[in-house]
TORDRENMI-588595 format. One line per field, with one value per atom (N, C-alpha, C, O): residue in three letters; x, y, z; atom name. Coordinates in pm, whole numbers, padded with zeros to 5 digits, m for minus. Example, Ala and Ser with C-alpha at 12.3 -4.5 7.8 and 13.67 -1.06 7.14 Angstrom:
r ALA  ALA  ALA  ALA  SER  SER  SER  SER $
px 01319  01230  01320  01424  01285  01367  01290  01341 $
py m00569  m00450  m00330  m00332  m00225  m00106  00003  00114 $
pz 00780  00780  00780  00846  00708  00714  00787  00804 $
a N  CA  C  O  N  CA  C  O $
***
This chain:
r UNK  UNK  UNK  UNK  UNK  UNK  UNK  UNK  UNK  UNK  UNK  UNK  UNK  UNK  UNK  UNK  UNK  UNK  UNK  UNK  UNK  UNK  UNK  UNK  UNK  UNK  UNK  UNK  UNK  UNK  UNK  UNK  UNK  UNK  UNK  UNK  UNK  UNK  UNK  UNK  UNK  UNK  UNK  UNK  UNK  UNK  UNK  UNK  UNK  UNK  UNK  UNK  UNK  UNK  UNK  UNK  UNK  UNK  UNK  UNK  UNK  UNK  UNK  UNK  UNK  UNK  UNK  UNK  UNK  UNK  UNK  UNK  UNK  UNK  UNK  UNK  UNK  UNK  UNK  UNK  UNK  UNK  UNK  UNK  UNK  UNK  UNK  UNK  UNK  UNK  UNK  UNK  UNK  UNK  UNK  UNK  UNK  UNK  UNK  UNK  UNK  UNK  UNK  UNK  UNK  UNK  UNK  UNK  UNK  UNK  UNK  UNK  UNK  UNK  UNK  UNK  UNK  UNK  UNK  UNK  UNK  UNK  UNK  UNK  UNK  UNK  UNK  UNK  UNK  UNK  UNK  UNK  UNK  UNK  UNK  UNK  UNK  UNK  UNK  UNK  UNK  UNK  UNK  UNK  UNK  UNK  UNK  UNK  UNK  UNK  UNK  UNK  UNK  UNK  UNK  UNK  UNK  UNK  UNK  UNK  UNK  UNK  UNK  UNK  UNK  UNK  UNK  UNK  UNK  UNK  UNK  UNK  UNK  UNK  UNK  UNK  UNK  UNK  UNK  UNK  UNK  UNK  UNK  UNK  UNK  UNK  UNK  UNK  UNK  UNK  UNK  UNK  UNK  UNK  UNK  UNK  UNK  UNK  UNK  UNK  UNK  UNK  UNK  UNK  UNK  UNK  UNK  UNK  UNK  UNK  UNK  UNK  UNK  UNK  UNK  UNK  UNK  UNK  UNK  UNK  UNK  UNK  UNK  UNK  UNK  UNK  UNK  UNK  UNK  UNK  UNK  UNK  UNK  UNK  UNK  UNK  UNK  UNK  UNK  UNK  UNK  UNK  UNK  UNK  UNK  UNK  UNK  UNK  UNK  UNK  UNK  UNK  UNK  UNK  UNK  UNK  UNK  UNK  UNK  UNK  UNK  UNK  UNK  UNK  UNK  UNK  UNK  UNK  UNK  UNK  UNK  UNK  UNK  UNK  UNK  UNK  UNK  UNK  UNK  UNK  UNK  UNK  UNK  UNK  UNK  UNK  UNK  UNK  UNK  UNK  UNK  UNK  UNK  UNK  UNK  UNK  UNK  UNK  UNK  UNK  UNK  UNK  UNK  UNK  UNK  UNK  UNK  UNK  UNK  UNK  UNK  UNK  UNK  UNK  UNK  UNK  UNK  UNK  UNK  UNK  UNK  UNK  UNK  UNK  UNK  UNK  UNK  UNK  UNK  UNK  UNK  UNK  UNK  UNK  UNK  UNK  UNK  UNK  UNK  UNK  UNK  UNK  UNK  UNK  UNK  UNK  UNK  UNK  UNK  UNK  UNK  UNK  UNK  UNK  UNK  UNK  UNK  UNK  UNK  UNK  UNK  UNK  UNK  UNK  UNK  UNK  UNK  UNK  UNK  UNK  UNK  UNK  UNK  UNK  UNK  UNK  UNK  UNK  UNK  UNK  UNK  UNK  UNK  UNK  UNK  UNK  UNK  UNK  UNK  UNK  UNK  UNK  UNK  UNK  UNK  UNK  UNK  UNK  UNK  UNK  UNK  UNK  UNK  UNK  UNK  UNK  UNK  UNK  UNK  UNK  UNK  UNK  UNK  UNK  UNK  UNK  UNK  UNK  UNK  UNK  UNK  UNK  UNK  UNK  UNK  UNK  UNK  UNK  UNK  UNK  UNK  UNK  UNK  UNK  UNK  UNK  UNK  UNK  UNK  UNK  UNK  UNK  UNK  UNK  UNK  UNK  UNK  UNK  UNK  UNK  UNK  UNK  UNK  UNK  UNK  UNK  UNK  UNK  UNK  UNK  UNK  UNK  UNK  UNK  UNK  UNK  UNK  UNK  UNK  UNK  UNK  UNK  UNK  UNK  UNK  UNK  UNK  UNK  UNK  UNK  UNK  UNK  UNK  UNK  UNK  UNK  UNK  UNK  UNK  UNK  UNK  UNK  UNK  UNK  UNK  UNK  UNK  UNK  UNK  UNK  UNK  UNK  UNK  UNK  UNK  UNK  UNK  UNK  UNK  UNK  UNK  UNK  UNK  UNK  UNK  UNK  UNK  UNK  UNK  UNK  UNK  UNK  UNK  UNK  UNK  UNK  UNK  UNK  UNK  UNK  UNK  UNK  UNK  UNK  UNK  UNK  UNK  UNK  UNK  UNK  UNK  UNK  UNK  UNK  UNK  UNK  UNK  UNK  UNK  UNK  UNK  UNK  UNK  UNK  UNK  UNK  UNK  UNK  UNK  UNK  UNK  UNK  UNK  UNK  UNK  UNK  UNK  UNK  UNK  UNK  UNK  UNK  UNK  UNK  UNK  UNK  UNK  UNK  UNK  UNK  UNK  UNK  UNK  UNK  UNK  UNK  UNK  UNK  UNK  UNK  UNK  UNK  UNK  UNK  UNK  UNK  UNK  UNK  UNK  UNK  UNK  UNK  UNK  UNK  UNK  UNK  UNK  UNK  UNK  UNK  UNK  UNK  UNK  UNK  UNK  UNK  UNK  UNK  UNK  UNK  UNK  UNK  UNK  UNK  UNK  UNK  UNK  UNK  UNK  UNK  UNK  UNK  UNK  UNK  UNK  UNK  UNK  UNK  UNK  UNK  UNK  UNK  UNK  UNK  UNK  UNK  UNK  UNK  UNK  UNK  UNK  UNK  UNK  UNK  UNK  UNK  UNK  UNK  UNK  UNK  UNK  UNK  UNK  UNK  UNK  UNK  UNK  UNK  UNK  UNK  UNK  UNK  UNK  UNK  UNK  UNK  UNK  UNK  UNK  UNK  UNK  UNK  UNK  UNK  UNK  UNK  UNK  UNK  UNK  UNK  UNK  UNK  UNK  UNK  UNK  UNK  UNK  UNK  UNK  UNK  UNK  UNK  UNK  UNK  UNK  UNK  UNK  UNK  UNK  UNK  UNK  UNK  UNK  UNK  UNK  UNK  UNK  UNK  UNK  UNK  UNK  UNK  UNK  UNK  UNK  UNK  UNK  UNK  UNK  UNK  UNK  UNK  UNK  UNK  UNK  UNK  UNK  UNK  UNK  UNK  UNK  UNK  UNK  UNK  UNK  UNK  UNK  UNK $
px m09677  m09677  m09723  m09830  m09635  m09697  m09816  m09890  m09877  m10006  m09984  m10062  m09851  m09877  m09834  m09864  m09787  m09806  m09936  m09965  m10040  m10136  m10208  m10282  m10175  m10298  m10245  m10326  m10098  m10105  m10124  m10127  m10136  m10186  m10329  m10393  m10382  m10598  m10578  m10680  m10498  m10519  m10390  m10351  m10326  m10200  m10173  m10065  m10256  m10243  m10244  m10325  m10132  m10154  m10201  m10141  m10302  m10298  m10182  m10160  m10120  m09994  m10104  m10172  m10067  m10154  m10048  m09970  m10024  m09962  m10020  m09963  m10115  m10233  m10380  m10467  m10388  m10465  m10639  m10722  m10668  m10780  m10819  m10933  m10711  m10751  m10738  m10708  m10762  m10734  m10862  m10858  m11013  m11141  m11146  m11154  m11139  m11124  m10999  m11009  m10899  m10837  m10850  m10811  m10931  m10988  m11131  m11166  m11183  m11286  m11229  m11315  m11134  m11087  m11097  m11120  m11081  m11053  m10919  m10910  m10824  m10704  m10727  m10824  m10590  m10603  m10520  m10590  m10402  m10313  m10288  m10307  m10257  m10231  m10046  m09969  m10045  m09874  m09893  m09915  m09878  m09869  m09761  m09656  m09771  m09676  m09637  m09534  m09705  m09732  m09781  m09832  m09751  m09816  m09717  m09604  m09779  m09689  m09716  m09795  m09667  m09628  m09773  m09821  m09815  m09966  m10077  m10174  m10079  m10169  m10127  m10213  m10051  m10020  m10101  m10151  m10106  m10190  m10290  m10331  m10379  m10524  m10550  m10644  m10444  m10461  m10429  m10533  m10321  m10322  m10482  m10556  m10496  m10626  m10733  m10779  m10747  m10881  m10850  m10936  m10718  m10703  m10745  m10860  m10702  m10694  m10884  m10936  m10973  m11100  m11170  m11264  m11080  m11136  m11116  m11133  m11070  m11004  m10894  m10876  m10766  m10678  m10562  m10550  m10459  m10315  m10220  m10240  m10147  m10117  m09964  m09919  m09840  m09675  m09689  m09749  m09650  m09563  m09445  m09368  m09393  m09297  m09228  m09248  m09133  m09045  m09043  m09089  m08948  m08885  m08969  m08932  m09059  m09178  m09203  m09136  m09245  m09308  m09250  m09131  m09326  m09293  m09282  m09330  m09229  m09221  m09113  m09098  m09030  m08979  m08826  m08815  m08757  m08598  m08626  m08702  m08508  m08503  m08416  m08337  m08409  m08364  m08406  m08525  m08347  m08389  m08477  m08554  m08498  m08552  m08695  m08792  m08721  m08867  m08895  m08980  m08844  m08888  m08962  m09066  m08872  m08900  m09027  m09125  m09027  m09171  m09299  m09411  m09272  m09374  m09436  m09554  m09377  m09363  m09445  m09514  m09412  m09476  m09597  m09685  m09630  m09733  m09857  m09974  m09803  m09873  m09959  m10070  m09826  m09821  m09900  m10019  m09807  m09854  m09803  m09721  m09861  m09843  m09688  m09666  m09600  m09500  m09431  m09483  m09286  m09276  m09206  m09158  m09182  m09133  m08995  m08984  m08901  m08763  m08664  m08666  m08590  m08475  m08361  m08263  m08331  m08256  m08211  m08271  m08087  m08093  m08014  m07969  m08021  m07946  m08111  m08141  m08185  m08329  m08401  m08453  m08394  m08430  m08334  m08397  m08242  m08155  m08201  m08188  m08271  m08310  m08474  m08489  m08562  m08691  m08706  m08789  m08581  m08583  m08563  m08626  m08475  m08447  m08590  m08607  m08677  m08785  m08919  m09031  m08847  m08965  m09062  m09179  m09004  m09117  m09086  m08975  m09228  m09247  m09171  m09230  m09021  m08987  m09007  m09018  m09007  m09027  m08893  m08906  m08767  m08644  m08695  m08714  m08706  m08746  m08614  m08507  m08621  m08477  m08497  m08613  m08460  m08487  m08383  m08266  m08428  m08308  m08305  m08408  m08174  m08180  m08100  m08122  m07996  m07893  m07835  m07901  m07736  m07659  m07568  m07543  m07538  m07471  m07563  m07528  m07688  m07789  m07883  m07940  m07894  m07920  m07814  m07848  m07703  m07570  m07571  m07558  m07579  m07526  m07660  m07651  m07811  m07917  m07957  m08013  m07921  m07892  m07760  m07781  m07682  m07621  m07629  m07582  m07735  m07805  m07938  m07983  m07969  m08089  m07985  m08019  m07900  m07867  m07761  m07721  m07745  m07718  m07825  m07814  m07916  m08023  m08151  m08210  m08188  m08252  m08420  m08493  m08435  m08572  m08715  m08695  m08831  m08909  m08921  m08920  m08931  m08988  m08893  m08845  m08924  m08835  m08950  m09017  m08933  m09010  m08912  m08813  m08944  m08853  m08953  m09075  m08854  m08919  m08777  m08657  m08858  m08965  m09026  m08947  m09145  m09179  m09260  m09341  m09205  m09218  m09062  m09038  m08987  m08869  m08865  m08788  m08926  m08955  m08844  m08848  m08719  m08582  m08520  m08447  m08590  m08520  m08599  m08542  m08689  m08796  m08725  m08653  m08726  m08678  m08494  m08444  m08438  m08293  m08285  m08190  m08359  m08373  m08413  m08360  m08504  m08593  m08485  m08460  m08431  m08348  m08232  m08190  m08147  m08035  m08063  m07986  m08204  m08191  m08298  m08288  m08376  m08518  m08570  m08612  m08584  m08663  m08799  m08796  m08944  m09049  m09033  m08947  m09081  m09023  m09199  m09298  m09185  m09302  m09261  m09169  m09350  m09305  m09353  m09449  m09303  m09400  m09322  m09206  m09421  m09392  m09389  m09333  m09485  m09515  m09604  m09631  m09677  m09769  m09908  m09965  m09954  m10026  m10160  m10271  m10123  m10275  m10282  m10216  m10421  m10399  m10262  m10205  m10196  m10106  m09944  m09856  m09915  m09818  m09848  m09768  m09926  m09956  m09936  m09854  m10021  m10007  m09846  m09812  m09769  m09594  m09514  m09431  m09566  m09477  m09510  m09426  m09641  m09682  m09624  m09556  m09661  m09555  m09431  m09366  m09380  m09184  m09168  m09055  m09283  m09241  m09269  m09247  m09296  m09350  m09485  m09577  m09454  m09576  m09694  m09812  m09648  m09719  m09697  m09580  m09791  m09819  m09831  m09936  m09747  m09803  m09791  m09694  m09924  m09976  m10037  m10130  m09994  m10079  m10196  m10299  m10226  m10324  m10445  m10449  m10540  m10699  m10740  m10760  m10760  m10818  m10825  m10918  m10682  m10547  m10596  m10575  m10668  m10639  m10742  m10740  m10856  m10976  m11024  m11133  m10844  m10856  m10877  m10885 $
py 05491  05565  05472  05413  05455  05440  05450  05530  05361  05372  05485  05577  05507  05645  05754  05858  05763  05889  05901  06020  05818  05879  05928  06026  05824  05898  06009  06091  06066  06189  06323  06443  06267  06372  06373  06472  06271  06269  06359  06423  06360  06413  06458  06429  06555  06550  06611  06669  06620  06608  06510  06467  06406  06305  06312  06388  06250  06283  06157  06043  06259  06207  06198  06279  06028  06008  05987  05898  06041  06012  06012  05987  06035  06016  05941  05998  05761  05687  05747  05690  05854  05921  05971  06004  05975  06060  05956  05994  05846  05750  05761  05786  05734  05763  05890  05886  06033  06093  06165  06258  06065  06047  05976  06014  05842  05734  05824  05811  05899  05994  06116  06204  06151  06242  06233  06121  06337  06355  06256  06166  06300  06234  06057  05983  06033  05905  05832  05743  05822  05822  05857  05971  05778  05786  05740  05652  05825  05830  05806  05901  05647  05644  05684  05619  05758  05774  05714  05751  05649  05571  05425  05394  05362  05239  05134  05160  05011  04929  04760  04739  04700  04571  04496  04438  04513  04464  04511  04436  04651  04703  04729  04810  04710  04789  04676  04712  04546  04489  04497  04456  04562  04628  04731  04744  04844  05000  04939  04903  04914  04856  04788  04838  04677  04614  04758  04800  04815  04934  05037  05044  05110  05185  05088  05119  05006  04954  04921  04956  04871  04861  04977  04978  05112  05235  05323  05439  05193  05247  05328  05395  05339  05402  05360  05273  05395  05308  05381  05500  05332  05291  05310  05198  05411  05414  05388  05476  05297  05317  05371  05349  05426  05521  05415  05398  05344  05251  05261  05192  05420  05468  05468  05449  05491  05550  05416  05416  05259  05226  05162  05130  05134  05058  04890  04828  04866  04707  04602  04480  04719  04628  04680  04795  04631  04635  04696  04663  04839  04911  04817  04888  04708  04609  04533  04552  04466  04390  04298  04282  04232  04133  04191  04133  04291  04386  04426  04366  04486  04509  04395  04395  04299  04172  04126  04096  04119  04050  04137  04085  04303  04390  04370  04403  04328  04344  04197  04181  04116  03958  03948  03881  04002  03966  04091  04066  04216  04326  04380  04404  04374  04417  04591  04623  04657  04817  04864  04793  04995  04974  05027  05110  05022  05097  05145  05146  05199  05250  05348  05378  05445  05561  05541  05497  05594  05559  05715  05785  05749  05826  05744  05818  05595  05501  05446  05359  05527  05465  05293  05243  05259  05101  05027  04932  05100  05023  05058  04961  05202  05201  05097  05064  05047  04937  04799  04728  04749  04642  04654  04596  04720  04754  04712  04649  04782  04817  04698  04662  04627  04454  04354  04251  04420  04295  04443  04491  04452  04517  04624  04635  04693  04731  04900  04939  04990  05130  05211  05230  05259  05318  05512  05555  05586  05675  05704  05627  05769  05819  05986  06073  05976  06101  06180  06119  06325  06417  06512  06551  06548  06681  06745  06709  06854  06965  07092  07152  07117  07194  07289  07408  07246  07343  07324  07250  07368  07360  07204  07144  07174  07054  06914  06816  06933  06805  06846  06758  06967  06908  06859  06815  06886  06839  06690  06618  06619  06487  06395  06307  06475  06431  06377  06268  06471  06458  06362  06268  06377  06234  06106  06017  06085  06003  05935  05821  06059  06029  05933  05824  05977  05960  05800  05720  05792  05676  05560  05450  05580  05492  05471  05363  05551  05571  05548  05449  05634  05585  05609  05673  05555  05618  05778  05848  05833  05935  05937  05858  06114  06166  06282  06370  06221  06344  06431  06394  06551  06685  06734  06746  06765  06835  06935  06910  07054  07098  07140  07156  07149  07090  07252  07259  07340  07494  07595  07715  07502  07532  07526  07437  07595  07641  07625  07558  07699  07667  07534  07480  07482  07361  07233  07143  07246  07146  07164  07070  07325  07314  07217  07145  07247  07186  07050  06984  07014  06841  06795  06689  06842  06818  06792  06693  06943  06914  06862  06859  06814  06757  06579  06488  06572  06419  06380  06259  06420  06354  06272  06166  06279  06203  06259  06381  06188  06299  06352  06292  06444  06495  06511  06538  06479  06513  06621  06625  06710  06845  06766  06689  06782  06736  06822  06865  06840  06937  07093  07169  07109  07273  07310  07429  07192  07244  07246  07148  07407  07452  07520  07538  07552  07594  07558  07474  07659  07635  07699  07610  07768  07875  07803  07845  07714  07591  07516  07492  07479  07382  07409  07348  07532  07606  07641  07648  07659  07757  07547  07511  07475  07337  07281  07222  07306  07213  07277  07219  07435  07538  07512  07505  07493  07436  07311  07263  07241  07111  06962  06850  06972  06834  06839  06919  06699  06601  06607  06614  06603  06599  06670  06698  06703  06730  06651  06588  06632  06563  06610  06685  06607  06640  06688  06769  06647  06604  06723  06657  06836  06926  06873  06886  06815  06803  06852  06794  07007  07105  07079  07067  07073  07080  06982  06987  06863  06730  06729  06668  06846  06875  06953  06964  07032  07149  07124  07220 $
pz 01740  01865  01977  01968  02093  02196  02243  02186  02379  02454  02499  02475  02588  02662  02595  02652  02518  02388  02356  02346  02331  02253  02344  02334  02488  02635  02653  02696  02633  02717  02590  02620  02439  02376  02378  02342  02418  02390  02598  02626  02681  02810  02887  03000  02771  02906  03019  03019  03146  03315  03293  03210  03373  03480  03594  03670  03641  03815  03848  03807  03956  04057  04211  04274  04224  04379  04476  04442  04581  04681  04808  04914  04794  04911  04866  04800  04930  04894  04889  04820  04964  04965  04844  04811  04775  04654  04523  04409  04552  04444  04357  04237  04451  04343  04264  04141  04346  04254  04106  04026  04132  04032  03881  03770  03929  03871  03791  03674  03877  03776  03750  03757  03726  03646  03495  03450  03409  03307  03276  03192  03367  03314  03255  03269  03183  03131  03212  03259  03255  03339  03510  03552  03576  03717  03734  03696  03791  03831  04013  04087  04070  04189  04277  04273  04337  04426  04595  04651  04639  04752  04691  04583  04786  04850  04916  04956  04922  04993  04919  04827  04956  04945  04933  04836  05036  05077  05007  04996  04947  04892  04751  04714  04655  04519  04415  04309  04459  04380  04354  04246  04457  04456  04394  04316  04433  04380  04253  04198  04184  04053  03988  03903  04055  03978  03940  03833  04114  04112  03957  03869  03947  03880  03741  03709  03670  03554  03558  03452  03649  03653  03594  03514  03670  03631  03467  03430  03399  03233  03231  03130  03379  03334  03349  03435  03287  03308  03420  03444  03469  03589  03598  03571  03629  03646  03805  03867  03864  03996  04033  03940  04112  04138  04242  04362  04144  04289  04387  04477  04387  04481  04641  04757  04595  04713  04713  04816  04692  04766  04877  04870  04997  05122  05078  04984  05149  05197  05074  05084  04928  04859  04824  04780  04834  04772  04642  04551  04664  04522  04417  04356  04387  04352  04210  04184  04129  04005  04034  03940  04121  04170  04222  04175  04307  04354  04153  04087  04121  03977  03896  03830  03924  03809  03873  03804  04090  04097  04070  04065  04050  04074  03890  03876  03785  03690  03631  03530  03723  03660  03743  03689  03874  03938  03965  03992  03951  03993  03806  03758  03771  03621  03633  03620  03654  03631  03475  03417  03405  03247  03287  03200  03353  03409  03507  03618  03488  03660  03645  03536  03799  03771  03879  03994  03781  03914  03910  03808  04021  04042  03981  03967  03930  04022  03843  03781  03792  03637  03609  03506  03698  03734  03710  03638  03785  03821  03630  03575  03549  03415  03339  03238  03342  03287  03285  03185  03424  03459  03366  03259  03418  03360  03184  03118  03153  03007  02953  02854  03011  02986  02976  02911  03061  03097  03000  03021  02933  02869  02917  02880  02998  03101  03028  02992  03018  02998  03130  03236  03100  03200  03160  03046  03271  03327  03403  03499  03422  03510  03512  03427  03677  03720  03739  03741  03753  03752  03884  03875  03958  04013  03959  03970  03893  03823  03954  03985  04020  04118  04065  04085  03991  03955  03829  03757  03783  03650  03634  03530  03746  03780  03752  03685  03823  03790  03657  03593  03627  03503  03347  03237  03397  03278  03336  03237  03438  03515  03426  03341  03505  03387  03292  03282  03193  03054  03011  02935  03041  03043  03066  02995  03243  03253  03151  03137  03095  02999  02886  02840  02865  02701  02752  02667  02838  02862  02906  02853  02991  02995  02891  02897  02814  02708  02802  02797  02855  02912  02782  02679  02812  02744  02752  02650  02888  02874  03069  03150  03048  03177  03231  03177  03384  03459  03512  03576  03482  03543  03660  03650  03794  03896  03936  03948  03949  03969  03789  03695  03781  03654  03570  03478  03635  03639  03562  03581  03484  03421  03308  03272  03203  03056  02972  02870  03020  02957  02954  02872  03112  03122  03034  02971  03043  02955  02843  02809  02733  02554  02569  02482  02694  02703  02720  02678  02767  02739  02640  02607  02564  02488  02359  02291  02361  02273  02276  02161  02358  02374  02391  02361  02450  02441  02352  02333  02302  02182  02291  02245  02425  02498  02531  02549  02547  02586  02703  02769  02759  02892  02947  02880  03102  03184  03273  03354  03240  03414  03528  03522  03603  03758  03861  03851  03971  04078  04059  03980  04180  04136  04054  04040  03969  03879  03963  04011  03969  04071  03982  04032  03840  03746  03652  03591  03609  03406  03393  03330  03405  03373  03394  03318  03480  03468  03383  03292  03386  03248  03142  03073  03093  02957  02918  02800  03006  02985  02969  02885  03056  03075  02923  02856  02880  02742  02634  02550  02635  02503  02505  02401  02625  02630  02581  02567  02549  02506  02606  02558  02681  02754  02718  02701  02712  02643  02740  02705  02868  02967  03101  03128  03188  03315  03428  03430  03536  03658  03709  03709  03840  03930  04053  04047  04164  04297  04275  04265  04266  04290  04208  04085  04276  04224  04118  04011  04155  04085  03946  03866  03939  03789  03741  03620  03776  03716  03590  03484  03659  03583  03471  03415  03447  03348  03175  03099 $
a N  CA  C  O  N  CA  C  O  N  CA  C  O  N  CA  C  O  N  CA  C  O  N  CA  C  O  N  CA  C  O  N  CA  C  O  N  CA  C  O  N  CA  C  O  N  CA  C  O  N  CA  C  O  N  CA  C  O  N  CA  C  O  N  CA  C  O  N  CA  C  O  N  CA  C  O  N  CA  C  O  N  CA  C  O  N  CA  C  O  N  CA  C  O  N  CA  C  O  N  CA  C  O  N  CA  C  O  N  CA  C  O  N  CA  C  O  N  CA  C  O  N  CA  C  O  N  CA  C  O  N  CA  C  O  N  CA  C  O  N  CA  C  O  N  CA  C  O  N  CA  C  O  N  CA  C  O  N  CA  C  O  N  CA  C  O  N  CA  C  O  N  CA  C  O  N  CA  C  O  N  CA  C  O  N  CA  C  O  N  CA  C  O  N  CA  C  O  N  CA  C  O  N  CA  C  O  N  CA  C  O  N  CA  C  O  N  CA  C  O  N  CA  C  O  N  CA  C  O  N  CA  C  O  N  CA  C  O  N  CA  C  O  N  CA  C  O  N  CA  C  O  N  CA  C  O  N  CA  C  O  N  CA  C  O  N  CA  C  O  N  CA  C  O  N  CA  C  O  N  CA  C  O  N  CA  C  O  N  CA  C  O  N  CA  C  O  N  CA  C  O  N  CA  C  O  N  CA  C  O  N  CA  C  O  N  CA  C  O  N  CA  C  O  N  CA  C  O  N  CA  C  O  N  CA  C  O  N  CA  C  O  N  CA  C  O  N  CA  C  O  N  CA  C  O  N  CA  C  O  N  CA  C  O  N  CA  C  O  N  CA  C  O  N  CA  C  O  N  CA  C  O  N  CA  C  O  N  CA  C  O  N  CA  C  O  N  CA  C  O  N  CA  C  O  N  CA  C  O  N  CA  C  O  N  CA  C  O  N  CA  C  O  N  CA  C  O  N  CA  C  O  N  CA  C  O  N  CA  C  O  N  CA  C  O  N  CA  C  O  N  CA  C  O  N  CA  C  O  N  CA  C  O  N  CA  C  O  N  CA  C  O  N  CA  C  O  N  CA  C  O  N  CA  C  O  N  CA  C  O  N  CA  C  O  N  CA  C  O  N  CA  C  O  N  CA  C  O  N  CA  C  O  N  CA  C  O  N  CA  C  O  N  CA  C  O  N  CA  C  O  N  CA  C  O  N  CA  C  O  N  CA  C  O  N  CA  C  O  N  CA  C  O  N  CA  C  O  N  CA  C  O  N  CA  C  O  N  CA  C  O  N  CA  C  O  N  CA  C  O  N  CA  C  O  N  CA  C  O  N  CA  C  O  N  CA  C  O  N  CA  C  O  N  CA  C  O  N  CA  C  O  N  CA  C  O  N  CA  C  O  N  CA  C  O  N  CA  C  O  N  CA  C  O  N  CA  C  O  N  CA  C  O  N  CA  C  O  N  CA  C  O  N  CA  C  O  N  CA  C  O  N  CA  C  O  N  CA  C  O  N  CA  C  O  N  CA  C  O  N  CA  C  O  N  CA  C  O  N  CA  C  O  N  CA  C  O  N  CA  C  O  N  CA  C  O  N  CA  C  O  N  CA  C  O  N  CA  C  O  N  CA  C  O  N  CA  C  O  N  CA  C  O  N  CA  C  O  N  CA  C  O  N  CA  C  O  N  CA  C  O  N  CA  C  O  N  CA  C  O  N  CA  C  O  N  CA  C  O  N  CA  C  O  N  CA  C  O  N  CA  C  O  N  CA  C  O  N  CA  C  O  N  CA  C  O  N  CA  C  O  N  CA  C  O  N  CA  C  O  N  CA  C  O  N  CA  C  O  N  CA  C  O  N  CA  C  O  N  CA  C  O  N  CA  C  O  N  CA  C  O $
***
């Protein structure tokens, strides 16, 4: 089993940071895991170092950060010089490249309709990611339908607002929970 298999069964909330204010109390959370959602060019080497200081591992979310080309090349330098345990992408060209250089990928989904989640799941089963974040992450049917059509782990994210999202996202089968709400991070 995987590092992040075993962190998200010994803790599965992730805290999701997208607001740098909330980086300490993420870092003292319960959680094992931080799913960044912000930063920039200038700063990800730091938030990286701080988080890993604080005993926890670390996905960047490409997409979101400032200052780098959604590109093979921003991957390869974020990957040799930043070194996060991972990254999180929309972008299954960018899980292709990752997967090449060894890197723990994460391909996020927004499932809106019947259309993106069939396009999805295809995407899954062609990029083979480690693991897939579903948003909005409050879709019970949709979690057991991935789950079972691709054997990939699945993360809920978005919308998870209590114990009571959590509890319905983990019985459907994701491994894990992400974040932004505080509260949640503590349950």
């Amino acid at each position: 089993m995987n590092q992040f298999n075993e962190k998200t069964q010994d803790a599965p909330i992730i805290a999701a940071v997208s607001d740098l204010n909330k980086l300490e109390a993420a870092i003292q959370s319960p959680s094992q895991i931080i799913f960044l959602l912000t930063g920039n060019i200038n700063n990800l080497g730091g938030i990286v170092r701080r988080v890993k200081e604080g005993g926890m591992d670390i996905y960047v979310h490409l997409d979101l950060l400032e200052g780098f080309a959604r590109d093979a090349m921003a991957l390869k330098y974020i990957h040799n010089n930043i070194r996060p345990d991972g990254i999180i992408t929309t972008k299954s060209n960018l899980i292709k490249h990752a997967k090449d250089l060894g890197i723990f990928t994460i391909q996020r989904l927004f499932i809106i309709d019947t259309l993106s989640l069939e396009t999805g799941i295809k995407s899954i089963k062609s990029t083979r990611p480690d693991a897939i974040e579903i948003l909005p992450g409050i879709m019970p049917k949709v979690i057991r339908k991935i789950n079972q059509e691709t054997k990939t782990p699945v993360i809920a994210g978005g919308l998870i607002i209590d114990k009571e999202d959590v509890i319905e996202s983990l019985k459907a089968g994701a491994i894990a929970v992400s974040t932004s709400k505080e509260e949640v991070w503590s349950l």
